[in-house]
C-alpha positions as CSV (number, residue, x, y, z in Angstrom):
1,X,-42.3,-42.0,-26.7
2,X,-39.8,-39.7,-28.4
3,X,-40.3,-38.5,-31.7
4,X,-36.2,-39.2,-33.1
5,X,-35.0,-38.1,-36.5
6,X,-32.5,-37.8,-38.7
7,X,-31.8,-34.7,-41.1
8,X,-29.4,-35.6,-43.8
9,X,-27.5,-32.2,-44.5
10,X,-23.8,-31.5,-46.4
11,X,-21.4,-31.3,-44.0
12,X,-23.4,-32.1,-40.6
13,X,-26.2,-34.6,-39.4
14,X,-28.9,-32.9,-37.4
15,X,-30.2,-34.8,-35.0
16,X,-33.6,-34.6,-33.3
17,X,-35.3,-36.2,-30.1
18,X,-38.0,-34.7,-28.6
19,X,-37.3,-31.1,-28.2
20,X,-33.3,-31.5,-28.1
21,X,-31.3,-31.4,-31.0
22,X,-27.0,-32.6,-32.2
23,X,-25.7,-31.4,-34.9
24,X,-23.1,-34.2,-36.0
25,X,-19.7,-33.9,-37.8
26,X,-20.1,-35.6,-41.2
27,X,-22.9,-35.3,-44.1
28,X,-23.7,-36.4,-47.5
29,X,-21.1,-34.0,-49.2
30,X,-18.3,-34.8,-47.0
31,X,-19.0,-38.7,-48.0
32,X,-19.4,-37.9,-51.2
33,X,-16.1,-36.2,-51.5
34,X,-14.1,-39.0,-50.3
35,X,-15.9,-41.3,-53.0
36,X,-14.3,-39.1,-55.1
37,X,-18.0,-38.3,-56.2
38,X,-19.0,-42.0,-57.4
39,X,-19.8,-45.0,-56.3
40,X,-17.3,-46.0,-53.7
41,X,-14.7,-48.7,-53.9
42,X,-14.4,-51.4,-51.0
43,X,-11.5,-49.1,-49.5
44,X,-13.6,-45.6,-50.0
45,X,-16.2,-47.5,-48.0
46,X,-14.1,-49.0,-45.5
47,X,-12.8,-45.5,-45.0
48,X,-15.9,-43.7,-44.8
49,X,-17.5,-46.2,-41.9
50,X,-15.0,-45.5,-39.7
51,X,-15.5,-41.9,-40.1
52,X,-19.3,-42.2,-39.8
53,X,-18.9,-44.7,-37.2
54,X,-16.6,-41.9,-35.5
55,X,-19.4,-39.1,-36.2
56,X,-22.7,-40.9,-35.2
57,X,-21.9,-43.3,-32.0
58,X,-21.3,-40.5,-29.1
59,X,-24.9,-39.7,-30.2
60,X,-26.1,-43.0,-29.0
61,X,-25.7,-41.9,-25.6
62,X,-27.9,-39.2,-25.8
63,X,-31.3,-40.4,-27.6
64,X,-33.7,-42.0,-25.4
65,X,-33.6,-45.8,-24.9
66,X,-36.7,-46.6,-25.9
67,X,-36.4,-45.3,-29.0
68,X,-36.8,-47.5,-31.9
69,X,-38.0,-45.9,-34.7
70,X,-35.8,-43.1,-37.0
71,X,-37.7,-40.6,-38.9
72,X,-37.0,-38.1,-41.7
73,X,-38.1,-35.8,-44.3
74,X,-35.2,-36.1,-47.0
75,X,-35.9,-37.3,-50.9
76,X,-32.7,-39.4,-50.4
77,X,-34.1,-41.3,-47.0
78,X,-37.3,-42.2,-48.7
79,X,-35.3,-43.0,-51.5
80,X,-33.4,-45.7,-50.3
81,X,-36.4,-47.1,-48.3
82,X,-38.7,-47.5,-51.4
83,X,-35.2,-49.6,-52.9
84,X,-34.7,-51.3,-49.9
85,X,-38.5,-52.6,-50.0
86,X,-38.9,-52.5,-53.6
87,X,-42.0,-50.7,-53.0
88,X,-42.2,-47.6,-55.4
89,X,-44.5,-45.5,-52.6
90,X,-43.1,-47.4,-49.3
91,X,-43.2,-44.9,-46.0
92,X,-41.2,-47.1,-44.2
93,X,-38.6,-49.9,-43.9
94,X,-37.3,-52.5,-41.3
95,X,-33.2,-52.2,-40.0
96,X,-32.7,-55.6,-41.7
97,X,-34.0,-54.1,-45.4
98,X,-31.9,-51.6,-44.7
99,X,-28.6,-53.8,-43.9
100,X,-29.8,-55.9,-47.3
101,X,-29.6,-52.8,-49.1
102,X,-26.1,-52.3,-47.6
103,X,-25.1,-55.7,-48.3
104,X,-25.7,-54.5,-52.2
105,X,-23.6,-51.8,-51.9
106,X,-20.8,-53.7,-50.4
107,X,-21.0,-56.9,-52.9
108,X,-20.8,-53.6,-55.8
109,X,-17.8,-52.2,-53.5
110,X,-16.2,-55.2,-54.1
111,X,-16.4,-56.0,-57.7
112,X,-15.7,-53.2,-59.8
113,X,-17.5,-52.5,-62.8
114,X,-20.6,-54.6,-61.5
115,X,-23.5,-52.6,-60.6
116,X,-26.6,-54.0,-58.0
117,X,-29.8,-53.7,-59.7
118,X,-31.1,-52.3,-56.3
119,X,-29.1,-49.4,-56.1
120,X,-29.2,-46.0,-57.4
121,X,-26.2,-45.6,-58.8
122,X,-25.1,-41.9,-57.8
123,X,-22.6,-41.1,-54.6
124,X,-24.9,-39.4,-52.9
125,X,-26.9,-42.5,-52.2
126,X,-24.5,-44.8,-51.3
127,X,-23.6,-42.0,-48.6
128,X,-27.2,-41.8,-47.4
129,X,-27.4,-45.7,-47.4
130,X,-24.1,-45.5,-45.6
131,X,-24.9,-43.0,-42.5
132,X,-28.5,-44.7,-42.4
133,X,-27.6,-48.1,-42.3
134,X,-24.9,-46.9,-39.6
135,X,-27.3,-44.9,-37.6
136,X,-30.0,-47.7,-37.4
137,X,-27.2,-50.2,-36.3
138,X,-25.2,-48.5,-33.6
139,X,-28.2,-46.6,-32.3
140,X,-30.4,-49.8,-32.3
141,X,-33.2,-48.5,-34.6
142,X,-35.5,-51.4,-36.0
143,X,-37.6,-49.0,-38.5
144,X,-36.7,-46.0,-40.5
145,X,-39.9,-44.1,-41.3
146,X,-40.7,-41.2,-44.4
147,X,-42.4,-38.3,-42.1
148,X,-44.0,-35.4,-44.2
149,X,-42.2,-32.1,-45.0
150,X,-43.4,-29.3,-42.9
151,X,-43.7,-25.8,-44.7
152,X,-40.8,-24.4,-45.4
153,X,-38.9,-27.9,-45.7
């Protein structure tokens, strides 16, 4: 089975399976700058889907079918998977904790000045929840999984 995963960097997504590696055309920065550089309103969202929808599908094609699992080393990833469990040292969460943790940020979206509990509130974030939860969708992922930094990470 191929090892697949996910490197959240500013401007591009780097992509890894096996020994091959995409670089994709968005990152946390480039999100970030179209929330104006807070939490996103329900048209910043909408907005940034498409373009991560845009970025992230063609690379569907190209990872191995029988891959299920996403990994990575970022703070932000394991972030969002220890919120999505509620787990303060979780490694590891399923696709539909994931799309709950989503469905916080779009119930927020939608109701200004209301904030989800759940959420960290910073742009950043909602841009890493946003190119995960997209990733494990279109690209059929059921897990997303913390693996441990290599030296020099």
């Amino acid at each position: 089975m191929h090892q697949v995963t996910l490197h959240l960097g500013e401007t591009t997504l780097t992509l890894t399976a096996g020994t091959a590696q995409r670089l994709l055309p968005i990152g946390i920065s480039t999100l970030t700058q179209a929330f104006g550089h807070r939490m996103p309103n329900a048209l910043a969202l909408e907005n940034a889907i498409a373009n991560v929808e845009d970025a992230i599908m063609p690379a569907g094609q190209w990872l191995p079918p029988e891959a299920r699992t996403l990994g990575s080393r970022d703070a932000l990833v394991s972030q969002l998977i220890q919120n999505a469990t509620g787990l303060p040292h979780a490694q590891h969460a399923s696709r539909e904790a994931v799309e709950n943790l989503f469905s916080a940020l779009t119930r927020q979206a939608l109701q200004p000045g209301f904030h989800e509990l759940q959420l960290t509130q910073s742009a950043e974030s909602a841009a890493a929840l946003l190119i995960l939860r997209e990733a494990m969708h279109h690209w059929n992922m059921t897990e997303v999984v913390v693996i441990d930094k290599q030296p020099g990470d």
